[in-house]
C-alpha positions as CSV (number, residue, x, y, z in Angstrom):
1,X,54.5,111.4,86.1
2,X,56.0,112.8,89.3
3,X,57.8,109.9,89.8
4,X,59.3,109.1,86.3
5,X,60.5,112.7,86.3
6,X,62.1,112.0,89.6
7,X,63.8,108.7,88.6
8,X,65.3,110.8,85.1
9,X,66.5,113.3,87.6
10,X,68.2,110.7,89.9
11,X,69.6,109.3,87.0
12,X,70.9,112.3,85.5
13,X,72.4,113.1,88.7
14,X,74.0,109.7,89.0
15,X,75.6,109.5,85.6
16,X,77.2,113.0,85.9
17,X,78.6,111.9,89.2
18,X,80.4,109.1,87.4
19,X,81.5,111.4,84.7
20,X,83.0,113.7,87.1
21,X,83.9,111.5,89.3
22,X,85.9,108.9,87.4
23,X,84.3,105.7,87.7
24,X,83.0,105.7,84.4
25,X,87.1,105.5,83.2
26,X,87.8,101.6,83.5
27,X,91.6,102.6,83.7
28,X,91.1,104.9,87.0
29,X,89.0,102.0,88.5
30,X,92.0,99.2,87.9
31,X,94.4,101.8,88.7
32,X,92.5,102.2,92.1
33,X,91.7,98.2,92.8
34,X,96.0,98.1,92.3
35,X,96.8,98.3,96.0
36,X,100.5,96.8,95.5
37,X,101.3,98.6,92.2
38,X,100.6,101.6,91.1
39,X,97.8,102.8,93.0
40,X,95.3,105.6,92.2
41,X,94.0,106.8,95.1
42,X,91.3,109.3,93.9
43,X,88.4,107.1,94.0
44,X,88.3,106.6,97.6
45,X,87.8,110.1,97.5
46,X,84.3,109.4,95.8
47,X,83.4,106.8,97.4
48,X,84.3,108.7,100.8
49,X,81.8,111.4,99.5
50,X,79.5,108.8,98.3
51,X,79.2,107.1,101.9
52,X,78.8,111.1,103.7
53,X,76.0,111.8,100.9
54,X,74.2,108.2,102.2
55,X,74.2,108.8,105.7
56,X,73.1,112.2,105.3
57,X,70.2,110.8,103.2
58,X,69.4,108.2,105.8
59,X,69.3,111.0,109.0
60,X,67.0,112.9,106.6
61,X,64.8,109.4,105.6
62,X,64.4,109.0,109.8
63,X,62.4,112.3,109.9
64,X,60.5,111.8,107.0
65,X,56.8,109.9,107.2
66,X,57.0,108.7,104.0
67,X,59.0,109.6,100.3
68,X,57.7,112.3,98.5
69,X,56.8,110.5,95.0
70,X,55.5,107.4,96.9
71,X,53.1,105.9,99.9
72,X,55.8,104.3,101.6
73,X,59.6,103.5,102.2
74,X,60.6,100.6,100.8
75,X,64.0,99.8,102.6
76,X,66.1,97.0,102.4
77,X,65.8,94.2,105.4
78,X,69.0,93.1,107.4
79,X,70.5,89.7,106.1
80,X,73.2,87.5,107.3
81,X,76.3,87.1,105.9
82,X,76.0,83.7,103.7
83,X,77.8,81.9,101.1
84,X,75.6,83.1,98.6
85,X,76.1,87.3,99.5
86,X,80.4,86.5,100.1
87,X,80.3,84.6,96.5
88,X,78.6,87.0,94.6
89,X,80.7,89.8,96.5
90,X,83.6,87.8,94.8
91,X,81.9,87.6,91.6
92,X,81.4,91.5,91.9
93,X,84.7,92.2,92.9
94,X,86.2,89.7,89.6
95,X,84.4,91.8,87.4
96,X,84.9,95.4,88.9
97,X,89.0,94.7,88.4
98,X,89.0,92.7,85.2
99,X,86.3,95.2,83.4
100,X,86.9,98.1,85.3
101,X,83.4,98.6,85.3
102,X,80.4,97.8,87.3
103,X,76.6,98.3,86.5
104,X,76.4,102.3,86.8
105,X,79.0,103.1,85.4
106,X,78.7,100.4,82.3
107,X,75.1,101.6,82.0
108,X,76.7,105.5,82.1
109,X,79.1,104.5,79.5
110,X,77.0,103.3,77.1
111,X,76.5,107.5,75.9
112,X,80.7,107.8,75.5
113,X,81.7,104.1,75.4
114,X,79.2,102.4,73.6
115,X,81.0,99.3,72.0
116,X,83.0,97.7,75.3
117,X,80.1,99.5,77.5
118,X,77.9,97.4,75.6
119,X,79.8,94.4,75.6
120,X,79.6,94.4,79.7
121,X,76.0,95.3,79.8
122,X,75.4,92.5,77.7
123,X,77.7,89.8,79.7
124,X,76.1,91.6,83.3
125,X,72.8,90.8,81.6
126,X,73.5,87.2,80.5
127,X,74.9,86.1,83.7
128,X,71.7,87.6,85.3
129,X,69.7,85.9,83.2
130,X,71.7,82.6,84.5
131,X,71.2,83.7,88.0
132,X,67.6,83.5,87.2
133,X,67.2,80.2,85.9
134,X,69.5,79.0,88.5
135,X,67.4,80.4,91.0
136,X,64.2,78.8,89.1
137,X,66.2,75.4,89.3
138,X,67.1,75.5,93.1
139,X,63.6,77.0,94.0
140,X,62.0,73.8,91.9
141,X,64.1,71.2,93.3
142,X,63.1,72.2,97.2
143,X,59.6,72.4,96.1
144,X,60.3,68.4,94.8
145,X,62.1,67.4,98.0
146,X,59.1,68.8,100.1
């Protein structure tokens, strides 16, 4: 219970930051990816904030034995840089500028956006469905070739 009410609190906190904040307005987002036009500065102001917020977190995660809703940290390992994180970096970055939205915020806008909210959601929900099956194939054909 602890930890569903902490997850709806997260959340709530999340979404209001990307109402204030902006990034739930697919015109402030293009205006802001539009280095050589005309260029909207404010979000680097977020994500500025954003990146202070994280560390902060992290320095306070060092000190901590474990999370308070669970038995454990469950942190990200370090990767290399590969074709596969630089492509879907690119695929990310297509569909930030062309949409003007990514996951949050399409997820946020489905409350004041619903219709093109939804019609993102349910592209970013296909093409991880494809990403799945891909994954299935590639997986299957090492297992053959071993």
């Amino acid at each position: 219970m602890a930890r569903a009410f902490i997850a709806l609190l997260s959340g709530t906190i999340f979404g209001t930051g990307l109402a204030l904040s902006g990034m739930m307005n697919p015109a402030r987002v293009r205006g802001f990816l539009d280095v050589f036009g005309d260029w909207d500065p404010t979000l680097a102001f977020v994500m500025g904030g954003a990146v202070t917020v994280m560390a902060v977190a992290w320095l306070i995660q060092r000190r901590m034995a474990k999370p308070a809703s669970a038995s454990e940290f469950h942190l990200p390992g370090t990767t290399n840089i590969d074709g596969r994180l630089v492509g879907g970096a690119m695929l990310f970055g297509i569909g930030w500028g062309l949409a003007g939205l990514c996951p949050g915020p399409a997820i946020a806008s489905l409350g004041n956006a619903f219709v093109p909210a939804a019609i993102f959601v349910m592209a970013m929900l296909a093409g991880m469905a494809l990403f799945h099956i891909a994954e299935r194939a590639r997986s299957s054909a090492r297992k053959d070739l071993t």
